[in-house]
N, C-alpha and C positions, 0 to 999 in steps of 0.2 A: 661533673654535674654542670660545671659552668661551659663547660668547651657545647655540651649540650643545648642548655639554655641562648649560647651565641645562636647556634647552625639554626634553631628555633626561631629565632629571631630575624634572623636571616631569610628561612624559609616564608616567613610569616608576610616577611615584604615583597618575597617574590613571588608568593601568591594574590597580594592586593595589585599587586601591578599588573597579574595575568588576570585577575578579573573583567578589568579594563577591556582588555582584547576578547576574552570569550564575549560579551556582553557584544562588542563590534560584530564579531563574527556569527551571534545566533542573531542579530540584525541583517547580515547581507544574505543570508542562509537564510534565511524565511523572507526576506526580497526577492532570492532566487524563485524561491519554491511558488510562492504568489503569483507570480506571472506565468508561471503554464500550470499550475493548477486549476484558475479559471476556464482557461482555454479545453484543456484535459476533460474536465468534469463535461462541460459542454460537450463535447466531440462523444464521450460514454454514451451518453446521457439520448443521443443523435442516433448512434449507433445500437443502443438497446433496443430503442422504440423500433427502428427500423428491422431489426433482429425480431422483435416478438411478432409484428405486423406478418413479415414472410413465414416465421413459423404457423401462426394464425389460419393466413391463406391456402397454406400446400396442406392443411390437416383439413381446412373446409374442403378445397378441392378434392381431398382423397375421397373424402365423406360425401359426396356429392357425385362423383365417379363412380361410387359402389350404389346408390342410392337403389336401382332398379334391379338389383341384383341379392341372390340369396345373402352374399355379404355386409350386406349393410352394416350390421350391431357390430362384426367380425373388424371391419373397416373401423368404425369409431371407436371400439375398444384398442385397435393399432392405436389410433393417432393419440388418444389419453397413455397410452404406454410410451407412446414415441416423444411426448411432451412430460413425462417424468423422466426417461431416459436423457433427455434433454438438461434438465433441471440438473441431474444428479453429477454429469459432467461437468457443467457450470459450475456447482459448487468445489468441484475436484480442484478445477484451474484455477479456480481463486483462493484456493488454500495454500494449492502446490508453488503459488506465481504470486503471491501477495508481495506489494511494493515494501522497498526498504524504508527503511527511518528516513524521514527528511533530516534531521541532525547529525548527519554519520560524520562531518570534517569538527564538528563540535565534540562528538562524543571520542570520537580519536584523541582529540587535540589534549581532552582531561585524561585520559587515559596514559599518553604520556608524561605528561606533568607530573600524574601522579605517580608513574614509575619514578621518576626523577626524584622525585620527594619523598620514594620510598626508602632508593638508592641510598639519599643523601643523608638518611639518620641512621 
């Protein structure tokens, strides 16, 4: 019970100590992440608009191509098909591609700790 209460004791200090450093470490780690995240979001952000704009256009132009022709309704019912076909891929990629954790050298770092401190009782 006492050899217990020591490794306890023990353990107790060498988790306030590694507090210390997680606490540094979710600091430089969301410094990292800060800095191209603004950039990041902008660049999207650039790149969507410019993404919907040409989607926009090639389904006006289709529609406007067909215009004088028995296809007309035939034409604009494609490009509302081809703009959910559209949508429904977007969503795929961003399910199947979704960014990792920004804390992943944090969440390691307690992970082993915590083995260590599972080890050690």
């Amino acid at each position: 019970m006492l050899n217990t209460l020591r490794k306890s004791r023990k353990l107790y200090a060498i988790a306030l100590d590694r507090l210390h450093d997680y606490k540094e470490l979710l600091r430089i780690e969301l410094q990292l992440q800060g800095r191209g995240v603004g950039v990041q979001i902008a660049a999207y952000m650039l790149a969507g608009l410019m993404a919907v704009l040409a989607v926009t256009f090639i389904g006006i132009a289709i529609i406007v191509t067909a215009w004088d022709t028995p296809y007309r309704s035939a034409a604009a019912w494609l490009v509302a098909a081809l703009y959910a076909l559209l949508a429904g891929i977007c969503m795929v990629f961003v399910r199947k591609y979704h960014a990792e954790s920004a804390l992943t050298t944090l969440k390691s770092e307690l992970q082993r700790d915590y083995k260590v401190l599972k080890e050690s009782l």
